[in-house]
C-alpha positions in Angstrom: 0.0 0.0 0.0 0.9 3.6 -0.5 2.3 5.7 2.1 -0.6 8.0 3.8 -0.4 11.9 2.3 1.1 13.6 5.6 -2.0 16.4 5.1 -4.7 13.7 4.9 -4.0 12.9 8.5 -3.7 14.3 12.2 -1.7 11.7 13.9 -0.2 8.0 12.3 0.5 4.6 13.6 3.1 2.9 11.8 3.5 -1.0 11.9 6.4 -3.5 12.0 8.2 -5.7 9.3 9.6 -9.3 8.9 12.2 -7.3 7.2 15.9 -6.8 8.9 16.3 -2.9 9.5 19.6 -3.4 10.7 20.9 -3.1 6.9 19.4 0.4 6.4 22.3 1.7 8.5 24.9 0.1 6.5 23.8 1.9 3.7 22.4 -1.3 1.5 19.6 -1.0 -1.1 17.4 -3.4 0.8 13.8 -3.7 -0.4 12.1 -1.5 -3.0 9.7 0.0 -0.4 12.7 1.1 2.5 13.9 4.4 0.5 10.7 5.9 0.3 9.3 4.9 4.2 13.0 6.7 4.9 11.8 9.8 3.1 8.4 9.6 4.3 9.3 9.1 7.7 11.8 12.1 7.7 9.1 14.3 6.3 6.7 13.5 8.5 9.0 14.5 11.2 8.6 17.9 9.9 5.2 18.3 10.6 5.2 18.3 13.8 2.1 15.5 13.7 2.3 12.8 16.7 3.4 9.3 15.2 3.7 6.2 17.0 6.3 3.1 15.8 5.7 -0.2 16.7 8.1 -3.0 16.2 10.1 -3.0 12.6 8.8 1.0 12.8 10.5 1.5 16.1 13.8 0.8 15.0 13.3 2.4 11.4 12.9 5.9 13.6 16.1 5.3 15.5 17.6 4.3 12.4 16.5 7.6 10.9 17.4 9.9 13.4 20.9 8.4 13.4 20.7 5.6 16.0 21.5 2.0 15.7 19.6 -1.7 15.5 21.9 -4.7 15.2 20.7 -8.5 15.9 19.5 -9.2 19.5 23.0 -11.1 21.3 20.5 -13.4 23.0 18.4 -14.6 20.2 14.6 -13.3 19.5 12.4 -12.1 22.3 9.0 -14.3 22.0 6.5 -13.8 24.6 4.4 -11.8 26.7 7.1 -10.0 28.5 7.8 -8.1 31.6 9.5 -4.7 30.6 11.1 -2.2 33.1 9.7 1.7 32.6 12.9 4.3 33.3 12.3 7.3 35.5 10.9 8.9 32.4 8.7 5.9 31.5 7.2 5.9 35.1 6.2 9.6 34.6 5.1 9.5 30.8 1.7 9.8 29.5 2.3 7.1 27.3 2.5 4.4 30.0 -0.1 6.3 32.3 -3.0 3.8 34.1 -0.7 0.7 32.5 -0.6 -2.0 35.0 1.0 -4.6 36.2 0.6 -7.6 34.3 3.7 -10.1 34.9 4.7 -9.9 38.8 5.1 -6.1 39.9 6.0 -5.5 35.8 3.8 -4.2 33.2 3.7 -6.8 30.3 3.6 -6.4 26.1 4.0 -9.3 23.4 6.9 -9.2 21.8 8.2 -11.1 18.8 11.3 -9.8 17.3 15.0 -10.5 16.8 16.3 -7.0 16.2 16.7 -4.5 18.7 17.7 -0.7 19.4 21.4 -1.0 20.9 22.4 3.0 20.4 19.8 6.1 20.6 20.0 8.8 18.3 20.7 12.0 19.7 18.3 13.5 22.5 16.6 10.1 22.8 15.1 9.0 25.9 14.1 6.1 26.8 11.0 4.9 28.7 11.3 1.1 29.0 13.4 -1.3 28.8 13.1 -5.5 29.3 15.9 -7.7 31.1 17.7 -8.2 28.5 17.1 -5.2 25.8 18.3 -1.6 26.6 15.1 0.0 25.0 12.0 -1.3 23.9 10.2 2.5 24.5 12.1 5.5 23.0 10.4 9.5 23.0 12.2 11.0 20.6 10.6 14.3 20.6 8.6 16.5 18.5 5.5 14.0 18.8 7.6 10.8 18.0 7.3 8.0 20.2 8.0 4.1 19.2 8.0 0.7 21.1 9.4 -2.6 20.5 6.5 -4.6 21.3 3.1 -5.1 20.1 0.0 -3.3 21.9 -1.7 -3.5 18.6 -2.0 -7.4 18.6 -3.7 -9.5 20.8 -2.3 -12.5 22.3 -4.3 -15.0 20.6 -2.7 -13.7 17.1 0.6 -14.9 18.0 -0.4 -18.2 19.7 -1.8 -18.9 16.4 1.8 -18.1 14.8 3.1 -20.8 17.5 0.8 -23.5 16.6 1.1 -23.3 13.1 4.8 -23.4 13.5 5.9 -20.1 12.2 7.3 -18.8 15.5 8.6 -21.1 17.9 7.0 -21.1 21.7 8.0 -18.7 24.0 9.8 -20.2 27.4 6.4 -21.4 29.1 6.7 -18.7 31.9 6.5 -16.1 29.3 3.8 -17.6 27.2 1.3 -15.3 25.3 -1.4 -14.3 27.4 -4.0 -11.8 27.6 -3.0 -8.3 28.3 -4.4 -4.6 28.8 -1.6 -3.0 28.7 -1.8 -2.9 24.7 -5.0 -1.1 25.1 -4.3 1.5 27.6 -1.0 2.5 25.3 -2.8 3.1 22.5 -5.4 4.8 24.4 -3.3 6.9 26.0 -1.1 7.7 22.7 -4.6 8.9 21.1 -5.4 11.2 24.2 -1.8 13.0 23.6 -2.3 13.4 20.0 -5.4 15.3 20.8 -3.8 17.4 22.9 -0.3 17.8 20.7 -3.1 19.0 17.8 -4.8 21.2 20.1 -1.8 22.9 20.7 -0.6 23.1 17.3 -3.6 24.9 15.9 -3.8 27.2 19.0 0.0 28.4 17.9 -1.4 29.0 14.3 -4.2 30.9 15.6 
């Protein structure tokens, strides 16, 4: 599908990829549809319009801005898992009313084997899991991205898992229903009303 026109819309939600974005730094030609999500993505930035990056999108917009993804040292992350907000995270209205959902730990499904290992510059991160140093990133200027998925519900990837495409998670960490997916995207709706708000009370 085409890339949305940036005027058509107030705020965006941009999905994932089975597609490495680890190459896009090394400056290969990857896949026909990577130069122009590159220059899409970099316009959009100018706008000023709230965005949202899940997954494969998360690290494209560290990519982007100059950051880094390599391959994940401990293989993929699979599972719903336990992630650890940052002071920033604990105090950000994109994690506000999330609860506890694995121990004392909000929990998100994850599936990938790519991660962020360097933040571009003025990066902050708001989460973070055992093993990956950020899985929640606000970049600024209405950019936020995760790692995991709050759009999908656990039952879509324990179908992936028992049609063999993914392997099972460690049975501790097996996909489970969650909220937390939910009250993220909620939340990231409620800012993006209020980051619009703004913006047409500084044209006015």
């Amino acid at each position: 599908d085409a890339l949305p026109e940036l005027d058509d819309f107030d705020s965006f939600v941009l999905g994932g990829t089975l597609i490495a974005t680890c190459s896009w730094k090394r400056g290969d030609k990857g896949r026909p549809w990577q130069r122009p999500l590159r220059e899409w993505l970099l316009r959009q930035r100018q706008t000023g319009k709230p965005l949202l990056g899940i997954c494969g999108a998360h690290q494209a917009m560290t990519v982007v801005l100059g950051g880094e993804v390599t391959r994940r040292p401990g293989g993929v992350a699979a599972g719903s898992l336990p992630v650890k907000l940052t002071l920033a995270g604990l105090h950000h209205s994109l994690f506000e009313g999330v609860s506890a959902e694995r121990g004392d730990a909000p929990a998100f499904n994850f599936f990938n084997q790519e991660e962020v290992s360097q933040l571009p510059e003025d990066a902050v991160v708001l989460a973070t899991t055992e093993d990956s140093p950020a899985v929640a990133i606000d970049y600024g200027g209405g950019w936020l991205s995760v790692q995991f998925h709050p759009e999908a519900s656990h039952s879509s990837f324990q179908h992936w898992v028992d049609e063999g495409i993914i392997r099972p998670p460690s049975p501790e960490f097996a996909y489970c229903p969650l909220a937390s997916g939910r009250t993220l995207l909620a939340n990231f709706l409620a800012k993006s009303v209020q980051v619009l708000q703004s913006m047409e009370s500084n044209v006015q």
